[in-house]
N, C-alpha and C positions, 0 to 999 in steps of 0.2 A: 580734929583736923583743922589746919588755918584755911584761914580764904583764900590767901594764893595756891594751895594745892584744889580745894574744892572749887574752886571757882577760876580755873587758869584763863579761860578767855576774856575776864572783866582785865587782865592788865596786859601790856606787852610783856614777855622775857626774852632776852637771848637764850641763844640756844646752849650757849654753855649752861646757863642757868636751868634749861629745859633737859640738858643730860644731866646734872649735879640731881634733880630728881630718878631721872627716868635710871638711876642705874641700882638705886635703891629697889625698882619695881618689877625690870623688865631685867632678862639675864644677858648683863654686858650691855644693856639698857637700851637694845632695839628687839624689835621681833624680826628682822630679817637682816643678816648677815652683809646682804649687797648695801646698805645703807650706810650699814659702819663706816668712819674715818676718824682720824687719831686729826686734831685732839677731842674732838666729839662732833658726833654729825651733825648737818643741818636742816633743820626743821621747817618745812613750807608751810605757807601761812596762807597761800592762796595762790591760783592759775588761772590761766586763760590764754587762749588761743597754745600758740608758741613758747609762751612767756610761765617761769617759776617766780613767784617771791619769795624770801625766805622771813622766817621772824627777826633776821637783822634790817631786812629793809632789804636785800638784794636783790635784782630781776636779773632774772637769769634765760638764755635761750636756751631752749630743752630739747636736742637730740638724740636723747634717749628715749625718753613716752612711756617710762615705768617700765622699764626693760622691755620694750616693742609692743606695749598691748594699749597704746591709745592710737590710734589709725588716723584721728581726724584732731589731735591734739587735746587740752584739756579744756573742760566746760562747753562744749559745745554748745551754741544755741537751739539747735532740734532736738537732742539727745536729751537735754536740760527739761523743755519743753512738755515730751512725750511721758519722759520717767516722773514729772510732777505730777500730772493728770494722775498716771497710776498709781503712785506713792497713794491718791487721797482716794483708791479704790482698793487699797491692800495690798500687802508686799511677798504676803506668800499665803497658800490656804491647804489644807489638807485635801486637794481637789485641785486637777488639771485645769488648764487657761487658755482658752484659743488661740490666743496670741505665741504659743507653744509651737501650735500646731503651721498656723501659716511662718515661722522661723524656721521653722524642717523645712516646708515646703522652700522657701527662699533656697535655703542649702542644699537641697538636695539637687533642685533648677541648675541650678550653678556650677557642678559639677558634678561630671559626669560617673565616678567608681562611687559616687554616693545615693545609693540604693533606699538605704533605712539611716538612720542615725539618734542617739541617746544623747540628750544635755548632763552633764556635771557642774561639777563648781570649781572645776581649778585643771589645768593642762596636767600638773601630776596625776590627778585621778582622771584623767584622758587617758593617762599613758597606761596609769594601773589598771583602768577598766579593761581597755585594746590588750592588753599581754592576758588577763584572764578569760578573757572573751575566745582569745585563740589558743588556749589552754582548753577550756572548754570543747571548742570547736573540732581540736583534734585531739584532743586525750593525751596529749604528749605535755610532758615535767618542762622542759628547757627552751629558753629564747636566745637571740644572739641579736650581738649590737657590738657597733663600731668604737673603737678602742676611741676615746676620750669624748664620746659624744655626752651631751647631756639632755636625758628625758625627766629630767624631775627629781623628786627626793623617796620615791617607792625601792626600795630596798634590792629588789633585781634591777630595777632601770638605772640605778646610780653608779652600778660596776663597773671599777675602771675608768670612771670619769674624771679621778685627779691622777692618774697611772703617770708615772714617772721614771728616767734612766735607771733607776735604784732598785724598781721592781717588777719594770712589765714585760720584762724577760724577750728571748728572743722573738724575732716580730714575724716568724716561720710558725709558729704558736704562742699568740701573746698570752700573758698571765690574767687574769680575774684577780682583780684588785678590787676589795672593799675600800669605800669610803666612808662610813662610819664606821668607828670605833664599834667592836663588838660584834657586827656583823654575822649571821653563821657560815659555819664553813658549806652547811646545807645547799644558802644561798647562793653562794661561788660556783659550787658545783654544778647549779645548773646557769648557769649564765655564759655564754661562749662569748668570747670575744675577736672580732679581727678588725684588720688593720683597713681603715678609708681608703675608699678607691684604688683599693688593687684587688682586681679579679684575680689573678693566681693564687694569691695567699689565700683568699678568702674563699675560697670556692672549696680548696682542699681543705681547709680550717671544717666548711660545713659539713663536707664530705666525711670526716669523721663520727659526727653525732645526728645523722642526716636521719634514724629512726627514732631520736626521741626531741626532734627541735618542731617547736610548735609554730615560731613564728622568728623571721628575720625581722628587726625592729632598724629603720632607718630615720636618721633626718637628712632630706636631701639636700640641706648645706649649712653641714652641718658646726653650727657659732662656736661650739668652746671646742671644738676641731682644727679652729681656723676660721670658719665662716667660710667653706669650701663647697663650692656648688660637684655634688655627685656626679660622674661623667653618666652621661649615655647608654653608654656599651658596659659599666660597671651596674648601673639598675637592671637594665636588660639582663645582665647575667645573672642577678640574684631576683627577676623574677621567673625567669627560666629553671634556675634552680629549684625553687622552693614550689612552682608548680610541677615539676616533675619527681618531690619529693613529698608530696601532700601536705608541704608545712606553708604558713604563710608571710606575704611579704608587706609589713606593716609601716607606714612611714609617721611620724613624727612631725606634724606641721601646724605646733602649737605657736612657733616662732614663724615660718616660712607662708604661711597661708598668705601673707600680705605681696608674696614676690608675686603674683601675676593674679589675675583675676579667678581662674579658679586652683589659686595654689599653685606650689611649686611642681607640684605632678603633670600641671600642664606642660612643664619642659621636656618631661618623657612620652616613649610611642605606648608604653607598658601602662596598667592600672596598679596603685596598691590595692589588696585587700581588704584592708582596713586602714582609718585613718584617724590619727587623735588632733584634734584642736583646742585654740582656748586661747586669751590673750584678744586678739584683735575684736574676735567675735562677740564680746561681753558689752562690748560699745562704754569701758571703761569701769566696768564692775566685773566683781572673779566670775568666772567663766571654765567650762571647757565641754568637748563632744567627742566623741567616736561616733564614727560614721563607716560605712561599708555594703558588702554583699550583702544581699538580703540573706542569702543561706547563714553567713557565718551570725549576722546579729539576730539570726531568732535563737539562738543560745541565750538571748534575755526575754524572749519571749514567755508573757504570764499564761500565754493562752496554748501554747505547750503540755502534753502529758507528762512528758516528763521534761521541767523545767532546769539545764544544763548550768546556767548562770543567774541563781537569784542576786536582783540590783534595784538599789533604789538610794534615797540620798535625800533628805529633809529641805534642802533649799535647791536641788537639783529642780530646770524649770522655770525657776520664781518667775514672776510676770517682769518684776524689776531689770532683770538682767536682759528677759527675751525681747523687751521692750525696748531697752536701748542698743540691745546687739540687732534687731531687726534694722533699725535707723539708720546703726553705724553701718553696716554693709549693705543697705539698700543707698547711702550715701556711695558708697566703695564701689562705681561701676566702674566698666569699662574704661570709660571718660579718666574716670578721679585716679583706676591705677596706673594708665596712660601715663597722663598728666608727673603723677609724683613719681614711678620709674625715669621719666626723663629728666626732672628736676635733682634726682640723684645722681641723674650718669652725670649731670654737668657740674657738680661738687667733687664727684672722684675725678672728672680731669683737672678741674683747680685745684684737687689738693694734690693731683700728680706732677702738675704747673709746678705746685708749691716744692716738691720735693726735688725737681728737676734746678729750681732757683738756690735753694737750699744746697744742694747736693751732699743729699744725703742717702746712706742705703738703707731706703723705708718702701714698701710695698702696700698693697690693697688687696682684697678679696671681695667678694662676697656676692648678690646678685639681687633687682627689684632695687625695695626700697631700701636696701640693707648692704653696708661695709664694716669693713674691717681694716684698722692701719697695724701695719708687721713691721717693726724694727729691723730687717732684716733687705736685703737687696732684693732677691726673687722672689714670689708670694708663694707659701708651700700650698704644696697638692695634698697633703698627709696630716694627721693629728700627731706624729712626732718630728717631721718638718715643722709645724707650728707652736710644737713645744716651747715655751717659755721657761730660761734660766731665770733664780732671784735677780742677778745681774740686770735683766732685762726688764724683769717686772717691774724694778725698781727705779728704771728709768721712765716705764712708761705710765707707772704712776706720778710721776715728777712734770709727764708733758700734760697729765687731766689736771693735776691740782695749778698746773700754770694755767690750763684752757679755766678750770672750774673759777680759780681765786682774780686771773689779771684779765681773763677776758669776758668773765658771764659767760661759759658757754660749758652747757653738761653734755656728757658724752657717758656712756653702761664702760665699766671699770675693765673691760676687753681691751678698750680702744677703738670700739664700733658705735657707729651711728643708725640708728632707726627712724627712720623720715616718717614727719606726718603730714596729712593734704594742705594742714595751715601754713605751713610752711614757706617762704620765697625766695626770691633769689638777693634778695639783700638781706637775711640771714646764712644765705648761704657763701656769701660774699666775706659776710663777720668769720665762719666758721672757718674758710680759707688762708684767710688772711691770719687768722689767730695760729692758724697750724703752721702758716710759713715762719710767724717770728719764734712759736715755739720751738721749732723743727732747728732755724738759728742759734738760741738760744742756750739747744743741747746736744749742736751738733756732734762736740767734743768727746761726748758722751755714749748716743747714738754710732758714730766710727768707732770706741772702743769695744763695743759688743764684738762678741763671739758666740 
């Protein structure tokens, strides 16, 4: 092997040069699909605060935060701090860490439907745990989740997350769409799907499989839906439901944990029963938790006769991650999510400025620290209101790689932003202004939609 493969950090490369390898090694030459871009992605070379560099020299301002899971931006100086002391005390051991323990504690203080709760390593295996955990809990085969939502890449929670005109059939009964190739038909069959934010459909949708549904799976705003905050009277009625059907009502807040201080559940009168997180909590390392009733989480309990849900997980824990997820969210108070919800209301009125100046028909969603821009004049209430034709996506891939290449400024390939506390208002000034000449630039384009 030469030196520039064994030894890449003695020289600079461009990142073409860095994909001409990586496509030999890696399949399609990333390990995660959101990174891709044609003619080959780019490679960061170093962060801090706000700020991306890439291995061309580029800084770039970062609105996105690794798809929502850095809270306080990148490198922190406490987070850096705390996670070195530990690094040179060990990064995982065969044997529990204190530091575990007072991280529960944090979380559990915090909010209030959290009872008990288990660390993992990733908001997928949050979600996987939470669906088995209430498989467990009630003995019952089937979940149900919102036609286009997304809980990860676990095989029942993926259902119907890229469902399309072509196949999700009528929206009186939507279809169970796999999204991997291969899929069993097994797993279709238990997976029920209905449509965001309508209580009539949805209610009769449950009402069908109401003795073998273990657990309603919700994200209450929910991103690849639209980035739709769930109404009121629509959680209310699915946990009305599911507690008068012994099944339960699970929410999804590995993305939304950061819209208010204890989550986005604090918007409702209702409790979930359980809840998956992950992302913010890690304080920048993989991460995720279920948390809940204390009845339903002793289904993981060792100290059970008869043990419902054996769990465990080799880096689930590590001191590393509880160490800078305590930081990050002992940073994340009151104060700090105050502070960064306001600093985002007043980027969606400048970019509504922008869109009023522009006149263009573009829209916003979303709620906290979290938006969404819609091609579209009205912001949909629905996951097929926020459907995306290629027409569209293709436009509004053309307004990131203008924001990404003329302005330095990243934005998650939705067309949303996720705010971190580093943050200010002259970044937030660059990201406006960048959206008005964008918005300019493709008005032509943006009016053609349909």
């Amino acid at each position: 092997m030469d030196n520039q493969n064994s030894n890449p950090t003695k020289q600079k490369r461009t990142g073409e040069e860095i994909y001409n390898q990586a496509i030999n090694v890696l399949t399609g030459g990333v390990s995660r699909n959101t990174v891709f871009r044609k003619p080959h992605p780019h490679y960061a070379a170093s962060a801090s605060g706000c700020h991306v560099t890439d291995t061309d020299g580029v800084q770039r301002i970062d609105f996105a935060n690794n798809m929502a899971a850095l809270i306080h931006g990148h490198a922190h100086p406490a987070i850096i701090e705390e996670v070195i002391e530990q690094l040179r005390k060990g990064t995982a051991y065969t044997m529990a860490t204190e530091i575990e323990v007072i991280y529960a504690q944090l979380l559990c203080d915090r909010v209030p439907a959290f009872e008990k709760i288990r660390f993992v390593n990733s908001g997928t295996e949050a979600v996987m745990t939470m669906i088995k955990a209430a498989r467990a809990f009630t003995g019952r085969p089937k979940i149900a989740k919102a036609e286009g939502a997304y809980h990860g890449t676990y095989d029942f929670a993926e259902v119907s997350q890229t469902a399309n005109p072509s196949n999700w059939g009528d929206i009186d009964n939507p279809n169970s769409v796999p999204l991997a190739y291969g899929t069993p038909q097994a797993v279709l069959n238990d997976v029920v799907v209905f449509p965001y934010n309508d209580i009539e459909r949805t209610l009769n949708i449950l009402e069908q499989h109401k003795d073998d549904l273990a657990a309603v799976v919700l994200d209450p705003v929910a991103h690849r839906a639209g980035l739709i905050k769930a109404d009121n009277d629509y959680v209310e009625a699915l946990y009305n439901w599911t507690h008068k059907n012994n099944a339960l009502l699970a929410f999804d807040e590995v993305v939304t944990f950061r819209a208010s201080y204890s989550g986005a559940q604090a918007y409702y009168k209702v409790r979930p029963d359980l809840t998956a997180l992950g992302k913010i909590i890690g304080g920048g390392f993989p991460v995720g938790a279920v948390a809940g009733r204390s009845d339903v989480m002793k289904v993981l309990d060792p100290r059970e006769s008869k043990l419902l849900f054996p769990h465990s997980g080799t880096f689930s824990a590590n001191p590393i991650t509880m160490t800078a997820g305590r930081i990050a969210m002992e940073m994340f108070n009151k104060e700090a999510v105050e502070k960064l919800n306001a600093l985002t209301r007043i980027a969606r009125n400048q970019i509504e400025d922008a869109i009023k100046i522009a006149d263009v028909p573009v829209s916003i969603t979303g709620a906290g620290s979290m938006f969404r821009i819609h091609l579209k004049e009205n912001p949909p209430t629905t996951y097929r209101d926020a459907y995306q034709t290629k027409e569209t996506t293709d436009v509004i891939n053309e307004l990131l790689d203008y924001l990404f290449f003329n302005e330095n400024i990243m934005m998650i390939n939705t067309c949303a932003c996720m705010f971190s506390t580093v943050l200010t208002q002259k970044e937030v000034d660059k990201l406006s202004q960048g959206m008005l000449d964008g918005f300019r630039l493709l008005k032509s384009k943006i009016e053609n939609l349909k």
